[in-house]
N, C-alpha and C positions, 0 to 999 in steps of 0.2 A: 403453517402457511407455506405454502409452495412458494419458488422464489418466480419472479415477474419475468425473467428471459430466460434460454437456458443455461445451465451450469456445466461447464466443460471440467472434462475427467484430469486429473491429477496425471502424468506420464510417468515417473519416477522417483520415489525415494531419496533424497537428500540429509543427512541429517543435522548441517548446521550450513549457515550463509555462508556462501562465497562466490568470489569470482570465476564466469563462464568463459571463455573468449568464444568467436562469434568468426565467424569465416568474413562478411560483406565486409569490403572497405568501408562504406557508411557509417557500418556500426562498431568497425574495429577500436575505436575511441572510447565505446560507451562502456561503463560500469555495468555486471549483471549480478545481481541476486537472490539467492533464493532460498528461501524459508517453509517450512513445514513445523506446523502446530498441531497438535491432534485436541479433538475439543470437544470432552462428554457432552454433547449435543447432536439433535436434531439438523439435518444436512440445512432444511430448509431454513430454519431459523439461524442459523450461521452465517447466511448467505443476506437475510433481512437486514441484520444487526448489519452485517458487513459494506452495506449502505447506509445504515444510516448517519445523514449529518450531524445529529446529533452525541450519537456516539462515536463516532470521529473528533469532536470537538471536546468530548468529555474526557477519552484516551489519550489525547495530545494536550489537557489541560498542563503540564510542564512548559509547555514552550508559550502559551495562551494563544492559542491555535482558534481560530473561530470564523462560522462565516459571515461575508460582510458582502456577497452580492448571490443572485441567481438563487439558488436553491439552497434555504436558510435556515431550514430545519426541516425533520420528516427525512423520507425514505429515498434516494435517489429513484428514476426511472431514468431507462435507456436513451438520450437524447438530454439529457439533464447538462447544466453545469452549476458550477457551483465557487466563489472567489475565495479563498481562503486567506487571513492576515494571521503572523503567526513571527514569534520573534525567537529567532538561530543563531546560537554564535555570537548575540546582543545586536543583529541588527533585525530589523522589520522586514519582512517578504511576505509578498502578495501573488498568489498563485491562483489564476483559474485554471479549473478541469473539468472534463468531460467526467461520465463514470472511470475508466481506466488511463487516460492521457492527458496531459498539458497542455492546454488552449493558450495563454497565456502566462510567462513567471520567469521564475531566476535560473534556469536552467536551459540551454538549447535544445534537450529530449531528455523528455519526463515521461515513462509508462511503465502502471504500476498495475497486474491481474493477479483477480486472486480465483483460484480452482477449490473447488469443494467436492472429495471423493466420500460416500459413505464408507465407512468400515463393517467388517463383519461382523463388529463386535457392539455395534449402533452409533460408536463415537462418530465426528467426522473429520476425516483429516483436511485443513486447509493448507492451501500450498501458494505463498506469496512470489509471483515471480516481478525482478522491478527494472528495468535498464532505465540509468539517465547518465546525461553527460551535462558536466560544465561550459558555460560560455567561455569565451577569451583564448580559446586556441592552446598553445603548450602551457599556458599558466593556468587555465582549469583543467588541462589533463593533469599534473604536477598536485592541485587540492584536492581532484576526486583521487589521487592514488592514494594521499598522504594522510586525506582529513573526511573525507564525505566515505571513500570505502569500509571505514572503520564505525561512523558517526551512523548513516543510515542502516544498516545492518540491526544495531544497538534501538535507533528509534522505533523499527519497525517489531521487534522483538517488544516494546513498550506496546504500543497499542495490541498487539494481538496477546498479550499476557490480560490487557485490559477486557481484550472480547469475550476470553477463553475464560476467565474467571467470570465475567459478568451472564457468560450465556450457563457457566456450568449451575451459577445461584440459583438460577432459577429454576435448575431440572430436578 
């Protein structure tokens, strides 16, 4: 199945998470990330999976990540949001989002895109890139250095171990 908007190209090779820094004062605070999976599958269906709520919910069953508003199961489309309850650290957070960004939640700026290049080899490489930043000023700069740069890296690697094994089952 082809994917419903288009799928913007991969720019560069990474090969394990870490921090970007970023020229804009705006964003000089925020956290960046970035991840590459390569995943024996079909670009298109990489990109399906990669919306859907469903298997976001199933990926994240460690934390019991689940949706509880907007768009609650099935396929995201563009315009879409979706509430997420999901418990971190032992507390409870409730997050809505668009397909890529934070409409509402625990964070000041939340945005998370994922790029899907084919390979030559039919695999496709996905390539997660995430900046978010803490609320509360020096004391969420001080937790995303000490505890979130380390923590989401780690969770994001969970779910796309989760996509990457679940799209290769089925090829």
């Amino acid at each position: 199945m082809l994917p419903a908007f288009p799928v913007r190209l991969a720019d560069r090779a990474m090969p394990r998470a870490r921090t970007v820094p970023r020229p804009s004062a705006v964003l000089a605070t925020c956290v960046f990330i970035r991840l590459q999976t390569a995943i024996a599958a079909p670009i298109g269906d990489c990109f399906e999976l990669s919306l859907s709520v469903d298997a976001h919910a199933a990926s994240m069953s460690a934390s019991g990540e689940h949706a509880v508003g907007g768009v609650t199961t099935g396929v995201m489309k563009l315009g879409d949001t979706v509430t997420w309850r999901a418990r971190h650290f032992g507390i409870l957070v409730r997050m809505t989002s668009a397909i890529t960004e934070q409409q509402r939640g625990p964070f000041r700026r939340w945005r998370h895109e994922h790029t899907f290049t084919a390979m030559p080899d039919g695999r496709t490489q996905m390539t997660d890139v995430v900046e978010f930043q803490s609320p509360l000023g020096p004391a969420g700069w001080i937790a995303d250095r000490l505890v979130l740069d380390r923590y989401m890296p780690r969770l994001l690697r969970q779910r796309n171990s989760w996509l990457k094994a679940s799209l290769e089952a089925r090829s």
